[in-house]
C-alpha positions as CSV (number, residue, x, y, z in Angstrom):
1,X,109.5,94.1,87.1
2,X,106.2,93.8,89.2
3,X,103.3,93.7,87.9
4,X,100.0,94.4,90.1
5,X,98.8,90.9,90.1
6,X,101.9,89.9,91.5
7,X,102.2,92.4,94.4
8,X,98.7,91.2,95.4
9,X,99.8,87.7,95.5
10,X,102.7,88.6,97.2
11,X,100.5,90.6,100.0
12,X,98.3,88.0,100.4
13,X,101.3,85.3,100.7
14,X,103.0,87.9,103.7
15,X,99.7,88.3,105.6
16,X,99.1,84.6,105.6
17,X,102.7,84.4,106.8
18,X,101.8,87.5,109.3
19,X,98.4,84.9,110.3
20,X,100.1,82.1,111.0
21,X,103.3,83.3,112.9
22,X,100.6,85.5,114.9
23,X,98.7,82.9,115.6
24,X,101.2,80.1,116.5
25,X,103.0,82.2,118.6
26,X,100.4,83.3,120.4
27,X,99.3,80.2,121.5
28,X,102.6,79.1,122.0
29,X,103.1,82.1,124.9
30,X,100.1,81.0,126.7
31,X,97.2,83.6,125.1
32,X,93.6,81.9,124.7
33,X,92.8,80.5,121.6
34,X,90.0,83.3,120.9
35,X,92.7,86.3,121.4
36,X,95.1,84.3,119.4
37,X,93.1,84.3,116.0
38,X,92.1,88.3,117.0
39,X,96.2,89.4,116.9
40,X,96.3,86.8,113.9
41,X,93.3,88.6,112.0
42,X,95.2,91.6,113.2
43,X,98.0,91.0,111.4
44,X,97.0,89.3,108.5
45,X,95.4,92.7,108.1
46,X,98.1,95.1,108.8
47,X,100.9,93.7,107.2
48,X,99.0,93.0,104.4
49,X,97.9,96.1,103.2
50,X,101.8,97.1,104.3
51,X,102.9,94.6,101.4
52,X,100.2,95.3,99.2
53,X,100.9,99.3,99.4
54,X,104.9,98.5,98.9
55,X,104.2,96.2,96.1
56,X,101.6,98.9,94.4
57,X,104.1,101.5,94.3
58,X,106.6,99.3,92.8
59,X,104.1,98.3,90.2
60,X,103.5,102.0,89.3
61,X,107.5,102.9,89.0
62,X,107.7,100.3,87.0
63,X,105.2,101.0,84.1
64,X,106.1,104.8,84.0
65,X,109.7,103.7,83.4
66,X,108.5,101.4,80.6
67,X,106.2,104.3,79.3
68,X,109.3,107.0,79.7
69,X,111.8,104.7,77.6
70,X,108.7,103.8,74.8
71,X,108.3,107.9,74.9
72,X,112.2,108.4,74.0
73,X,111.7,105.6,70.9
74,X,108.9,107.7,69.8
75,X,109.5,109.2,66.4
76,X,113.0,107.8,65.7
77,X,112.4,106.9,62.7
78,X,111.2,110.3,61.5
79,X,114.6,111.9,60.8
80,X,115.6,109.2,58.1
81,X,115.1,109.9,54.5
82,X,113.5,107.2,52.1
């Protein structure tokens, strides 16, 4: 179960991870340190709102199936006499 706290921490965890691997390899193949932090803002930006839209829609499957199974306890009680 996700909740939507956790699939922003988890998005913000992959597009630090995006950042850095960017970044680092950027430099690494020979690109200027200027254009390296551009394809790392880049990507820190793209695959984090990729996470954050994957971990959203998790979040929302998960509380309608809570809500469906609370809707099928609903009234169970009814049907028995005192």
């Amino acid at each position: 179960m996700m909740t939507p706290f956790q699939a922003r921490k988890g998005a913000l965890v992959f597009a630090v991870f995006a950042f850095t691997l960017l970044t680092a390899g950027s430099l690494f193949m020979g690109a200027r340190l200027w254009v390296a932090m551009v394809r790392g803002i880049e990507g820190f930006c793209l695959f984090g709102v990729l996470a954050w839209g994957i971990g959203a829609l998790f979040a929302t499957r998960n509380e309608s199936a809570e809500q469906k199974a609370e809707n099928k306890k609903k009234g169970q009680n009814l049907d028995q006499t005192v």
